[in-house]
N, C-alpha and C positions, 0 to 999 in steps of 0.2 A: 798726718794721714787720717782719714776718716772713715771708720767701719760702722758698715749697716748694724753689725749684732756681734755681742762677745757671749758666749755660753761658761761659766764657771763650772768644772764639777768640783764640788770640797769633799776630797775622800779625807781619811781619820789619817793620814802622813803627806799627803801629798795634795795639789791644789793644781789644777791642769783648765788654762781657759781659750777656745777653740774660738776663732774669728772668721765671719761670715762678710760678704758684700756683693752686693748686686742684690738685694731683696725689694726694692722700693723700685716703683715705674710700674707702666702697663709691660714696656717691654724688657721687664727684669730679666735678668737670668745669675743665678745666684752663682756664688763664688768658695768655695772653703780656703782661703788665706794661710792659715797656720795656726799653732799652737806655740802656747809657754807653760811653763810649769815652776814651780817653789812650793817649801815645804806648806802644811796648812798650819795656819796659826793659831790655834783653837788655846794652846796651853799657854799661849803669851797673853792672852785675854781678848783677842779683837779678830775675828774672821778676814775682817778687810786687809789686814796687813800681808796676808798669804794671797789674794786674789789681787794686789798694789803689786805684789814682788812677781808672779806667774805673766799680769801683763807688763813688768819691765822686762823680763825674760824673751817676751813675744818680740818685742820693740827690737831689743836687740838682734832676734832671728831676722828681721823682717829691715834689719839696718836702717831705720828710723828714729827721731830722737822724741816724735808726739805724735799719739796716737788718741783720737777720739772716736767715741763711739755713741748712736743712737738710745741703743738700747743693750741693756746687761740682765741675762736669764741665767737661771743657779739649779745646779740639785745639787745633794749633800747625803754624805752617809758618815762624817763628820760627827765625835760625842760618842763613837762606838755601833753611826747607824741607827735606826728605828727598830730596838727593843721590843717583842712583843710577848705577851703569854695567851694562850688560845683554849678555853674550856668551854667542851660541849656537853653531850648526852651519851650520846655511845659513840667510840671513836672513827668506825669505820663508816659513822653517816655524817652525823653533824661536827662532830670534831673536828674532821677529816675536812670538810667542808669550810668550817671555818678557817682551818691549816692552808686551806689552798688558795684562799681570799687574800689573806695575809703575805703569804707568799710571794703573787702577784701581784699586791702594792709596792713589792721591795722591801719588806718586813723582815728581821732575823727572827725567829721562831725562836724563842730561850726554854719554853715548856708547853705541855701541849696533855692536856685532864680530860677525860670523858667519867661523865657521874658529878654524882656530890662530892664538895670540897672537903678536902679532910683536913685535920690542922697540921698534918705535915705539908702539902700542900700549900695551903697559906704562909707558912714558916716560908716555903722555899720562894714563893712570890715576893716576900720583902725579902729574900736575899739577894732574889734577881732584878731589884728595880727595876723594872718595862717601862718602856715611856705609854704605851697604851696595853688596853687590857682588853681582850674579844670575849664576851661572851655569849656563848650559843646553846642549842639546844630544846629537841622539839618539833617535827613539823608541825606546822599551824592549826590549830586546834586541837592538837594531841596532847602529849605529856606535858605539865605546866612545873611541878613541884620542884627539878632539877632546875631550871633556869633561874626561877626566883630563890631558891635556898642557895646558891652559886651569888646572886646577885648583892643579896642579906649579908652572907661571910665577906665575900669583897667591900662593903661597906663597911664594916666593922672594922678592915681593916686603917681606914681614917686615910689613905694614902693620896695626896694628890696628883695623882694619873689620870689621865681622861679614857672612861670607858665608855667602849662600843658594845650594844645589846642587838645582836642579831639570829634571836631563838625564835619560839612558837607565836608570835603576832600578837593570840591572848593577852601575852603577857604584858604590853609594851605601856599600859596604862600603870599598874602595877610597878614595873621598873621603875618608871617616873619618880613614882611615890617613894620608891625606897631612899631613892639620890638626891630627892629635892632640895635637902637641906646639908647635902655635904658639900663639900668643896672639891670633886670628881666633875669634871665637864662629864657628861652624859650623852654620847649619840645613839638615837635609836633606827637601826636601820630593817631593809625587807628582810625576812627570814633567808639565811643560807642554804637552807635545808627545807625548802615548803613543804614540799611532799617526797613522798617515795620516790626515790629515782629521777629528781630532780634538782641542781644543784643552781642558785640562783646567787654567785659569789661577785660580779660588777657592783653592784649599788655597797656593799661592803669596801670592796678595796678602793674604789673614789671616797669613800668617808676617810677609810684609814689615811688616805692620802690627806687629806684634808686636816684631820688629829696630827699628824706630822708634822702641818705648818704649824699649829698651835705649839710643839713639844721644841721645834729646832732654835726658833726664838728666843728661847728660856736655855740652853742650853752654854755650857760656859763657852767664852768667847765669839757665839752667835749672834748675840744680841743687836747685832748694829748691823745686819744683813739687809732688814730690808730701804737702809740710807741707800743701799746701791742699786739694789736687784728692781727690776723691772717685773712685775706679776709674780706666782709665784716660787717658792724651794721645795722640789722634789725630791724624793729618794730616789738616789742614783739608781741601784739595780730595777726598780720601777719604771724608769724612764727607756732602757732597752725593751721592757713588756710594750710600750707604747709606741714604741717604731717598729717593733715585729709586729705586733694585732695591723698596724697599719700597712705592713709588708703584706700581710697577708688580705687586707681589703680590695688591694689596686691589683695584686698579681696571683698569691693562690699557698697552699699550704705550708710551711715554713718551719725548721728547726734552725736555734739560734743557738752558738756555745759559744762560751766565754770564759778562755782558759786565763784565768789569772794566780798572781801570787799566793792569796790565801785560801783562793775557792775558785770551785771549778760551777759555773752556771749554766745550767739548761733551758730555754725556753721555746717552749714548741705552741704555732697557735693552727688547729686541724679539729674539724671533726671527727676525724677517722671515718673509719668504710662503714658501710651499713650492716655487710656480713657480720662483723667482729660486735656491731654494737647489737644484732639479735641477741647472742651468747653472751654481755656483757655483765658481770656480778654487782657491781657498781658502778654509779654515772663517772665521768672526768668531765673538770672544764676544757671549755675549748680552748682558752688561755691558759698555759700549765708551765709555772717556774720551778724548776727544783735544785738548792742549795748545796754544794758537796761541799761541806765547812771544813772537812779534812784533807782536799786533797787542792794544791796549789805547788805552785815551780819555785816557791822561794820560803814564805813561811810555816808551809806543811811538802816541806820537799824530801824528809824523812821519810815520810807517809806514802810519797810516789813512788821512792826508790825500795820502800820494800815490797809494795802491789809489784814492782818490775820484780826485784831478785837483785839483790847487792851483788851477788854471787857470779850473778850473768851478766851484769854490767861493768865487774872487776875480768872476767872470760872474755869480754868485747874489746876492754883494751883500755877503760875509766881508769883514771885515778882519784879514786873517790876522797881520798883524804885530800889530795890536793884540791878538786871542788871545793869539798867542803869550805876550804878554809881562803879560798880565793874567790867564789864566785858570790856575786852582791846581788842577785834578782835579774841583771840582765846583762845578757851574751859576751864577752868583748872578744873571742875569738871564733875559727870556725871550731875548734876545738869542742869548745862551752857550748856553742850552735850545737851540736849533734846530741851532744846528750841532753841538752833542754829538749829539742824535738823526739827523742824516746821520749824522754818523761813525757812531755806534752798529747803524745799519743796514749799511752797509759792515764794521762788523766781524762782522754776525750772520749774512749772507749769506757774508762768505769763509769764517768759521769749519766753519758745514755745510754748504759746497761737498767743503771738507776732507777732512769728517767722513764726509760720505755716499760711498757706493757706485755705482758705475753700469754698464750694460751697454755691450758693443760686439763689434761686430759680426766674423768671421772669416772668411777665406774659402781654401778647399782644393780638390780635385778634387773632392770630392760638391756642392759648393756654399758658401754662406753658413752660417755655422753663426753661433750667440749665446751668447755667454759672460756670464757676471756677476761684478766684480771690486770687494770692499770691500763696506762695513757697510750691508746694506737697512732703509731704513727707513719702506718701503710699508705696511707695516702697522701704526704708528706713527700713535694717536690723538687722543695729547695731547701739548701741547709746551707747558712749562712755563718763564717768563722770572725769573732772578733777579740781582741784582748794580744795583747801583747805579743804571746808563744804564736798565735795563730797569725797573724797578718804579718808580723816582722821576719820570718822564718822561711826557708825556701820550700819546706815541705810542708807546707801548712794545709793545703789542697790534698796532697795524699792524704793526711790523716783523715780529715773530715769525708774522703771519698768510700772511706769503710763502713759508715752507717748507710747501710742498707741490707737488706735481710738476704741472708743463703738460704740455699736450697731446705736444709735440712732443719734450721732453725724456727722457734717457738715464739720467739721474740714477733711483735706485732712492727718490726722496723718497715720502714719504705722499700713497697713491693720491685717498682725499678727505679733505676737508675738516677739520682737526683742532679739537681744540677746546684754543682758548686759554687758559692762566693766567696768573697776573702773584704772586708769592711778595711779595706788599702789604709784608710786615709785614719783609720781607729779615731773614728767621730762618730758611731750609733746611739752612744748614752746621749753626747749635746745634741744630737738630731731629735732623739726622742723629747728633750726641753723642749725642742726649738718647734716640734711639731706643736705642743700647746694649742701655738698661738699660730705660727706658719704651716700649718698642714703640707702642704703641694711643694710650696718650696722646699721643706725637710726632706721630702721623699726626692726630689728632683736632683738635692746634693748627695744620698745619699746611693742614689743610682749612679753618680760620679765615684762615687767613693766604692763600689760593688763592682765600677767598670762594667752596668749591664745596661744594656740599649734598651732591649724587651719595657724595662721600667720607665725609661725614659718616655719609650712612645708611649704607654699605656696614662704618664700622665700629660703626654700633650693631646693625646685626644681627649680626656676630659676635660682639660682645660679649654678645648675650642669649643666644649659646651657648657662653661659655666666660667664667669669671671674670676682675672685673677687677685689674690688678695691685695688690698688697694696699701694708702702709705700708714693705715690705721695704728696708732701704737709711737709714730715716730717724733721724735722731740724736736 
């Protein structure tokens, strides 16, 4: 048998490669096939042997005994993920800023400094080996002293990490000279923070991205990745940022959750309302990822069941010890089903409690004034469920149907009623690979996989105004 496209994701256990066809031709029309999975093979020394075993996996679903493919695209969070530490200036401008770049490359955050480095600081940077290093600070032409003394301690450090400088602009000639002669790749990117009230975090998380392909390479049992892969290896949670920003170009505001085992992820891509941004204390990106590292259905499932109440879940009718000691990450009864979906609700609920933004109220000699503090997401249409709890679960759609704002509530949630998805086919991360280089077609299967027409037309009338992508790329 023969596939247009295999998408690889290499997570840190597991190795899942999603198979595409119908991409080539004028008159394509794309296909989603199936998936396989096997463990990832990072600790045996060779990445390929995990992505060799996922598609014999496939073969077998698919009751075939060879399978060839055009083209093979990869992301990876594989090696523990993309490490980062992030130090700016003050944290609720530049820091913050640079936190949120990071973020939405699909970065794990490990520490996060505003100010001069102090040597505890540094200490705890070499205890956290980062594969990259952000540093910020400064709108452009303003403070210099923080970035470049930040700059100076990090080089002292001798560490070969590749750092990103995305402070005061001044600085950038200066940085140069500090790094010339270490052995630090050095990117220097636009300020994240140019001016007041301005957060300019793209041209950042496309570098990070980029530092990433440099770091995954080197990494143990990665080294032989790119014998296979086709262009190049993304950070997985990155690659969901890149089909929602795209969700939201062809169709219109968008909150994305992704309830999995070790983390619960948010990513919302909206401007928010005008009203909320007069009153606004500080900017938000339009693109906005936020990490719940603690709250997941299998390896922070202590962490869920106490935000529920042990108490109230042993009153419901649980037998939590026997969970405990029977249940492996995923469902095998309706039994297991019901209390995954509490949980799952409790983690979708704290998650964009998190996530979202809310007003509150001040008060001075004129009176009561109203401020608005974090990510609006009032004008936020669709909210989109992917990850395991959400799409395999029969109440996956109730859950997600509670983000939206009551009457009485502070919270900046979506003023009405959104309209729900469920990612069926749990292919948003490979969509997002696969957009890359397939734009139209990504979104076309991923409208398959959302079960929503709306998207489908919206991108066949674009496409009767502009060609379709030709066989470019194919072997």
């Amino acid at each position: 048998m023969r596939i247009d496209i295999l998408v690889a994701e290499i997570g840190s256990t597991t190795t899942v490669v999603s198979a595409f066809n119908g991409l080539y031709g004028q008159s394509s029309e794309p296909v989603f096939i199936g998936q396989g999975q096997a463990t990832t093979s990072v600790e045996a020394g060779d990445v390929r042997i995990g992505i060799e075993e996922s598609i014999q996996d496939l073969k077998q679903k698919l009751g075939i005994e060879k399978l060839e493919y055009s083209e093979l695209f990869a992301s990876s969070s594989a090696a523990g993920g993309l490490k980062m530490t992030v130090h700016g200036l003050v944290f609720d401008m530049t820091a913050r800023a640079a936190k949120e770049a990071a973020l939405g490359a699909g970065a794990v955050i490990r520490m996060v400094t505003a100010g001069k480095l102090r040597r505890t600081d540094l200490h705890k940077i070499q205890e956290e080996n980062p594969n990259i290093i952000l540093i910020a600070g400064g709108v452009d032409y303003g403070e210099r002293d923080t970035g470049l003394d930040n700059s100076e301690k990090i080089r002292e450090l001798n560490l070969s990490i590749p750092v990103i400088y995305a402070g005061n602009i001044e600085n950038q000639e200066e940085v140069q000279l500090i790094f010339e002669d270490s052995q630090q790749d050095l990117f220097i990117v636009e300020n994240v923070y140019p001016r007041i009230d301005d957060l300019n975090i793209e041209p950042t998380r496309a570098v990070i991205q980029d530092a990433f392909e440099k770091h995954i390479i080197h990494a143990p049992g990665m080294e032989h990745i790119y014998e296979m892969v086709n262009g190049n290896v993304t950070p997985t949670p990155g690659s969901v940022m890149n089909i929602a920003q795209l969700f939201e170009k062809y169709i219109g505001d968008v909150v994305v959750v992704d309830v999995g085992g070790a983390t619960t992820d948010i990513h919302s891509v909206t401007e928010g309302s005008a009203m909320f941004d007069q009153i606004s204390v500080a900017p938000e990106p339009k693109a906005k990822r936020t990490v719940e590292g603690d709250i997941g259905l299998y390896v922070n499932l202590e962490r869920v069941i106490e935000l529920y109440g042990e108490e109230k879940l042993v009153e419901e009718g649980f037998d939590l010890e026997a969970i405990r000691t029977d249940y492996n990450g995923i469902p095998k009864n309706d039994y297991e089903k019901a209390f995954v979906e509490k949980l799952a609700e409790v983690a979708t609920k704290t998650a964009i409690n998190r996530h979202v933004g809310s007003i509150r109220y001040v008060y001075g000699p004129s009176g009561r004034g109203t401020l608005a503090q974090g990510k609006d997401l009032s004008n936020v249409q669709y909210v989109i469920g992917t990850g395991g709890a959400l799409t395999q679960l029969e109440n996956g759609r109730d859950i997600l149907s509670s983000i939206k704002a009551s009457k009485d509530s502070l919270q900046m949630l979506p003023k009405s009623e959104p309209v729900i998805l469920l990612d069926h086919d749990y292919i948003m991360s490979s969509l997002g690979v696969l957009s890359l280089k397939h734009e139209r077609f990504a979104m076309k299967l991923l409208a398959k996989s959302l079960r929503y027409q709306p998207l489908s037309d919206a991108l066949d009338e674009e496409i009767d105004n502009f060609p379709l992508e030709d066989e470019e790329g194919k072997d």
